[in-house]
C-alpha positions, 0 to 999 in steps of 0.5 A: 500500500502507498503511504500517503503524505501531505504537505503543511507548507500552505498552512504555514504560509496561512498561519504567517499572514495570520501573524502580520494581520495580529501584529497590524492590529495590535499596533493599530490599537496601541497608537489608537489607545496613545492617542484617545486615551493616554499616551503611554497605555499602549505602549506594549501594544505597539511594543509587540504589534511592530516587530510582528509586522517587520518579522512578517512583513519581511519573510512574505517578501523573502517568500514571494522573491524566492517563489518557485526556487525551493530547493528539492530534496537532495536526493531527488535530482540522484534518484532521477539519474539513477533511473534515468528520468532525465529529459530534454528541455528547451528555453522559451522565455527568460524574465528577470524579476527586480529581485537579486542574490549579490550581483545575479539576478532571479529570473522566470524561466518557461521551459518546454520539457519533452520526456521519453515516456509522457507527453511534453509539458511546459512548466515555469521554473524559477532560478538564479540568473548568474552574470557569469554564464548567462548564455547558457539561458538563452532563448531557444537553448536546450538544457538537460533536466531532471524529472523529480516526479512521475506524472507532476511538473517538477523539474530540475535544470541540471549540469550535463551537456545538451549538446550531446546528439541524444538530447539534440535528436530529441523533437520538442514541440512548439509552447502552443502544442505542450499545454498550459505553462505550469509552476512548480511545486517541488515541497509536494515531492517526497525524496523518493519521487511520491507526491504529498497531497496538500492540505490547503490550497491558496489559490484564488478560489477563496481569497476574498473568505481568507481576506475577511478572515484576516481582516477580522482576526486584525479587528478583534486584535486591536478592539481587545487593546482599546478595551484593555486601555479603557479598563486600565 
């Protein structure tokens, strides 16, 4: 029997919006409390309220740089060489993002992959565009890379020589001809290629209830500061 695995990282990417929508509202309340009813009783609110921001605030904008570059597990990309689940891939587009590690830049890079046992898919993957060797990402390029899932779009853009006659016989169709482009979602793959089912999804379907849920919850943070300043 398949042992069936899931995945908390939706969640925890919930539970950190839930903590920046606390933090607004305690320092909402805090500068509400200093300013209405006496200037040093909101002190810890705000004492509080900022750092959760700042710390929040800091770490969604860390995730949403480095969105669709976690890591894969380090055995993913031996264990497709080892059963052979390499695959020729060609470069479609290259979009450098504003956001940088050092002097590289991170880039959206939409790849056309053509395996030898399934349909070709096109899939966005996300990677460090370095200053040195940025040719090698050119448009229309072929790169070799692993499939770290049986049926899943994850892949991994990987080292070896693309020039080599088996990945440069290989034909690989047109964007228009290998479906919808697809982001990768390498935390629901196990090291040992099975998928974990996700717990929670945080697509747009359900947005507007996740909004008021946050928008409550910061509410309720700042009407409970402002009641414990008019009973203190």
């Amino acid at each position: 029997m398949r042992r069936t695995a899931y995945t908390l990282f939706p969640i925890l990417v919930m539970m950190e919006r839930l903590l920046l929508s606390i933090g607004i509202g305690l320092a909402v309340g805090g500068l509400l409390v200093a300013n209405l009813i006496h200037p040093t009783a909101g002190i810890w609110a705000c004492a509080i309220g900022f750092p959760m921001i700042i710390a929040c605030g800091s770490m969604m904008y860390l995730g949403r740089s480095l969105r669709g570059m976690r890591q894969p597990s380090p055995g993913l990309v031996d264990r497709a060489r080892r059963l052979g689940n390499l695959a020729a891939a060609r470069i479609d587009a290259v979009t450098l993002t504003e956001d940088r590690l050092g002097d590289d830049r991170i880039s959206d890079i939409e790849l056309t992959v053509q395996p030898s046992t399934r349909s070709a898919f096109r899939v966005l993957v996300r990677e460090v565009l370095p200053v040195q060797g940025a040719d090698r990402y050119a448009v229309g390029s072929r790169r070799v890379v692993a499939l770290l899932s049986g049926d899943g779009p994850e892949v991994e853009i990987i080292a070896d020589d693309a020039t080599e006659s088996s990945w440069q016989e290989t034909t690989i169709p047109a964007p228009a001809a290998a479906g919808p482009l697809q982001h990768m979602t390498t935390h629901v793959v196990r090291a040992d290629g099975s998928r974990r089912r996700i717990l929670l999804q945080l697509g747009l379907r359900g947005r507007s209830l996740r909004v008021g849920f946050f928008a409550v919850a910061g509410a309720v943070s700042a009407g409970l500061v402002v009641l414990l300043g008019l009973i203190g």
